[in-house]
C-alpha positions in Angstrom: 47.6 -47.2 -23.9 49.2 -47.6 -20.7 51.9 -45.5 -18.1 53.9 -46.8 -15.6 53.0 -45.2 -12.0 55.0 -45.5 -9.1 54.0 -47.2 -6.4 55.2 -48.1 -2.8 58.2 -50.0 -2.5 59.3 -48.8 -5.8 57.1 -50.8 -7.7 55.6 -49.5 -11.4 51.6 -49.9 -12.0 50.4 -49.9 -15.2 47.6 -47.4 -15.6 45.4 -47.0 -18.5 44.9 -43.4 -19.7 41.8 -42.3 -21.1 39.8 -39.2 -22.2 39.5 -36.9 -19.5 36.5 -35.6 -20.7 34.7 -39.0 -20.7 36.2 -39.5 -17.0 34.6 -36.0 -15.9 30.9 -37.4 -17.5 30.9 -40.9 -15.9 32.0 -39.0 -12.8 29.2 -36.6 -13.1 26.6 -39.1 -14.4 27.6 -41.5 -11.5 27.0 -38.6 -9.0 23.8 -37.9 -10.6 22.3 -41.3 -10.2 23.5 -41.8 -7.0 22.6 -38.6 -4.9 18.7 -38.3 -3.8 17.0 -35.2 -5.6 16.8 -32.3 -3.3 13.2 -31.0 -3.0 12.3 -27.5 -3.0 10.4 -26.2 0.4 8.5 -22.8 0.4 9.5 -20.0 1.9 8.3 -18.8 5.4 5.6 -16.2 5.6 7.1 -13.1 5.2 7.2 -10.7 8.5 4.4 -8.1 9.1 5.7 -5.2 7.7 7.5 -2.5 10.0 7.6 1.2 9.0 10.1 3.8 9.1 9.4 7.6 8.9 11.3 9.3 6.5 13.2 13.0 7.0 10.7 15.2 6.0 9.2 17.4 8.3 5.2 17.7 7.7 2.9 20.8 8.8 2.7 20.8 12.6 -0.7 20.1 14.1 -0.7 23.6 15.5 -0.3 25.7 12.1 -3.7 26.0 10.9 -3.0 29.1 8.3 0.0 27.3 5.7 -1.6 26.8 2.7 -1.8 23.3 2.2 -3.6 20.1 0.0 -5.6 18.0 2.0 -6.6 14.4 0.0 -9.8 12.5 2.0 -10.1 9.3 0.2 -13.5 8.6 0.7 -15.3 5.2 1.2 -12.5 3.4 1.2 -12.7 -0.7 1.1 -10.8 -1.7 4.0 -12.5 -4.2 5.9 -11.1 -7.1 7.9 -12.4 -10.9 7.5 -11.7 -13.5 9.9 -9.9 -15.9 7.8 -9.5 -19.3 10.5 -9.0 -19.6 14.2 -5.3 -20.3 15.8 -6.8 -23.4 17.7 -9.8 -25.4 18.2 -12.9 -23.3 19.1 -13.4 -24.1 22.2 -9.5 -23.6 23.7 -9.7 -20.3 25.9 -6.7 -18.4 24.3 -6.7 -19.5 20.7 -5.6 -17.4 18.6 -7.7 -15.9 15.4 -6.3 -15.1 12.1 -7.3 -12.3 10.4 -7.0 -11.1 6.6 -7.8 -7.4 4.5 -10.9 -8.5 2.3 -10.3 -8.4 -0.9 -12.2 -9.3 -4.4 -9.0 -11.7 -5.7 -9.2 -13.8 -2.4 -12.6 -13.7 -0.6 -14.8 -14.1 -3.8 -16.7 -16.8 -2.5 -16.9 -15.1 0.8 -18.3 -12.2 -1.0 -21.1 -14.5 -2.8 -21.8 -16.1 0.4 -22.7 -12.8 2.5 -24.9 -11.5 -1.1 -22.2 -8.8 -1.6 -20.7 -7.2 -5.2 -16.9 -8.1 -5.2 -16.3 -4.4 -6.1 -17.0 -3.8 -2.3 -13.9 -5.2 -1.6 -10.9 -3.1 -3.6 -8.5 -2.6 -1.0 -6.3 -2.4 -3.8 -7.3 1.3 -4.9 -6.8 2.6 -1.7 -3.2 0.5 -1.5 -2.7 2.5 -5.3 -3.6 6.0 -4.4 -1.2 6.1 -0.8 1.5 4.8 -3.5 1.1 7.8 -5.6 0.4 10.7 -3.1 3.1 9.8 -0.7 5.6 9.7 -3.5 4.4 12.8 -5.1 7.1 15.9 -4.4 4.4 18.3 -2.5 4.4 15.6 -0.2 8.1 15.5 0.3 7.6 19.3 0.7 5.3 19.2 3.6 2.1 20.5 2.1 -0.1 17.6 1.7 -2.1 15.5 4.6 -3.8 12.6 3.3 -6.9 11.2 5.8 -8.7 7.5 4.7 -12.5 7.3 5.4 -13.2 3.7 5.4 -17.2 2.4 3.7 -17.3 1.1 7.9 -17.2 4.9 8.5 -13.2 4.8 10.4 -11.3 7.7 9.9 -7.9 6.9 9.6 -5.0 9.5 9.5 -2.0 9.0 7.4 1.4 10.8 8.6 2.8 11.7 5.5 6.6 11.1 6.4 5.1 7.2 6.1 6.6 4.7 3.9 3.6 2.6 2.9 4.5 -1.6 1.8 5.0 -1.2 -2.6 3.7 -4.7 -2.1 -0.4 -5.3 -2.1 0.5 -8.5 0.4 2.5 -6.6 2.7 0.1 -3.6 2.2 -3.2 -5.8 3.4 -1.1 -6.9 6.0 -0.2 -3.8 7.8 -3.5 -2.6 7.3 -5.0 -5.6 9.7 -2.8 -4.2 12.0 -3.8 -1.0 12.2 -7.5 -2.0 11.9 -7.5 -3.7 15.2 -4.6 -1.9 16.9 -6.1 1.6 16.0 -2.4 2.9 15.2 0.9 2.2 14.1 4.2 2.9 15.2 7.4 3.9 13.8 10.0 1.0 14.5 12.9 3.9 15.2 10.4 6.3 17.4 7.4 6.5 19.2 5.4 8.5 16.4 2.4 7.1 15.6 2.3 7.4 11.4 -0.9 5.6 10.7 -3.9 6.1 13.8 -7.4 5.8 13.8 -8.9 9.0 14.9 -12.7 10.6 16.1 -15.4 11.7 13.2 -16.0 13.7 11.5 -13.7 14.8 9.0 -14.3 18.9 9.6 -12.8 18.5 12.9 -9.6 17.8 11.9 -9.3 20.2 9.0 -7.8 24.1 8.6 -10.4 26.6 9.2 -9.9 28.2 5.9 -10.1 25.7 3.8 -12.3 25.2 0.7 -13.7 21.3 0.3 -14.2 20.0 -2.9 -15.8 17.1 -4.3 -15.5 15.0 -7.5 -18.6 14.3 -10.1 -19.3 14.2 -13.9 -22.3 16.5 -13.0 -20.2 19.5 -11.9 -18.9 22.1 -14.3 -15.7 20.8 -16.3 -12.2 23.1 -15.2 -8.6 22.7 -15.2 -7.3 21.6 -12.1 -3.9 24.3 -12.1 -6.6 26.9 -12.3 -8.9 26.0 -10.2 -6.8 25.7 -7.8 -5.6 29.4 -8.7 -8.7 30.9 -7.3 -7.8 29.7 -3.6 -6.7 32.8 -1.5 -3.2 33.0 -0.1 -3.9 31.3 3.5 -6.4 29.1 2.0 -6.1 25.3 1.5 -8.2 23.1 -0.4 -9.7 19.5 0.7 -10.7 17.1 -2.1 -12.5 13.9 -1.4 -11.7 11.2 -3.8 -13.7 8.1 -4.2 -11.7 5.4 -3.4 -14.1 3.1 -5.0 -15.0 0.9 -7.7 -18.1 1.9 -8.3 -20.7 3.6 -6.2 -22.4 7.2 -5.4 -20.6 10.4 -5.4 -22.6 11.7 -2.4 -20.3 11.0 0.6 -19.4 14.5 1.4 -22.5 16.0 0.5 -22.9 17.3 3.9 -19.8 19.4 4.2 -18.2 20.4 0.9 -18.2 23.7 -0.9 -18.1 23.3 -4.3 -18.3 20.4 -6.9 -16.4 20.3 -10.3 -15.2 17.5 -13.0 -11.2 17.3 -13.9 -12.0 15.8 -17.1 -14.5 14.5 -19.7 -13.3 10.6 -19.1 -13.6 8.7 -16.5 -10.5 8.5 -14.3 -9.0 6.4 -11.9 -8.8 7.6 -7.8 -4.7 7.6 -8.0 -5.2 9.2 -11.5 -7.2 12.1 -9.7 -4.7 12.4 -6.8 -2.0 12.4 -9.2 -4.0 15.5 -11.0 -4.4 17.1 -7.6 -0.9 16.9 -7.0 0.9 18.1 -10.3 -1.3 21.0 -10.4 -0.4 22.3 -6.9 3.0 21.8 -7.4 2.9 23.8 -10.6 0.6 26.8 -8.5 2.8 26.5 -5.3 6.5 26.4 -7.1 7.4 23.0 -5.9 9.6 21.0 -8.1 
């Protein structure tokens, strides 16, 4: 079938009229074979994590009498590895790149140096921050959480902090702070994660009660434990932040030893016990 079109000069065209549809398909099919296929590139490395303190005010350095939960997460895997060099080895100012060991990345570093890959667990550290900095006696101001590293570095942990949720960005920031010995707020100058002196006892209340975890201490509740503190006093707990190891790393200081449970439980399980139970004791909601 065929219209007449206008043309110049006043001239009629005969044009043929066909399915639309069809027109739209060669068009697209034409388009298809004749454009180059776009290939996908992958994304930049992301940025090294920058933190930003949150609102809530914690205990002030000089108040040693608030009654208070103190988490030590003891023998922590956080060790750096010296993944490549920035240039050749021999150019003055090259620059070395370093990465957070860790079991799913470095096996066959592990295997090479004659260690267990459960040495390196970064992650359970990276878990247990998660889950005390989100916990409400946090937000409240009455926990201080401390990392003592399996290299025997202390780290202090502001708790207004807002650690990565990623693992990636996690590792990252804790290469950072490894080698910088603290980390800044990007909106102040407070330092939120630093690397302080040994030993632990120097930086904790006077009255405080420190606690360790084993299967060979007497089985209790944590609520009630924690029920027996007196009204100024604060309890330290030293989790293991471990795979798998001994439970004697705070052997020389701590008061008392007890179980929270006849299984086996994770570190951020045990900080998560910790947590709920002052909360309950101490009328935070």
């Amino acid at each position: 079938m065929y219209i007449a079109e206008p043309i110049e000069g006043g001239a009629k065209l005969n044009k043929p009229v066909v399915n639309g549809a069809n027109v739209e398909r060669r068009l697209s099919d034409g388009a298809k074979r004749g454009e180059k296929r776009t290939r996908t590139q992958s994304l930049p490395p992301p940025q090294l994590p920058q933190l930003v303190a949150e609102q809530h005010v914690p205990i002030p350095y000089t108040d040693k009498d608030t009654q208070r939960l103190i988490v030590v997460l003891s023998h922590a895997s956080l060790e750096t590895y010296r993944a490549s060099h920035g240039g050749s080895r021999s150019a003055p100012g090259r620059d070395d790149k370093y990465s957070l060991l860790n079991s799913d990345e470095h096996i066959g570093v592990m295997r090479k140096q004659g260690r267990d890959i459960s040495d390196a667990r970064p992650d359970i550290t990276h878990q247990c921050l998660l889950t005390l900095l989100d916990s409400p006696i946090n937000k409240a101001g009455k926990l201080q959480i401390y990392i003592h590293t399996a290299r025997g570095v202390l780290i202090e942990v502001n708790p207004t902090v807002r650690i990565p949720r990623t693992f990636k960005r996690f590792a990252g920031l804790m290469v950072q702070l490894l080698h910088r010995m603290s980390i800044r707020s990007t909106t102040s100058q407070e330092k939120l994660l630093r690397v302080i002196k040994n030993p632990i006892t120097e930086h904790l209340p006077p009255n405080c009660r420190k606690v360790t975890l084993s299967f060979e201490g007497p089985v209790v509740r944590v609520k009630d434990y924690i029920k027996t503190l007196g009204p100024k006093e604060s309890i330290c707990v030293f989790v293991g932040a471990m795979a798998k190891g001994n439970d004697d790393f705070a052997d020389a200081f701590k008061d008392d030893t007890i179980s929270i449970s006849s299984f086996s439980l994770s570190a951020s399980v045990a900080c998560s016990k910790f947590c709920h139970a002052a909360e309950d004791v101490w009328d935070i909601i």
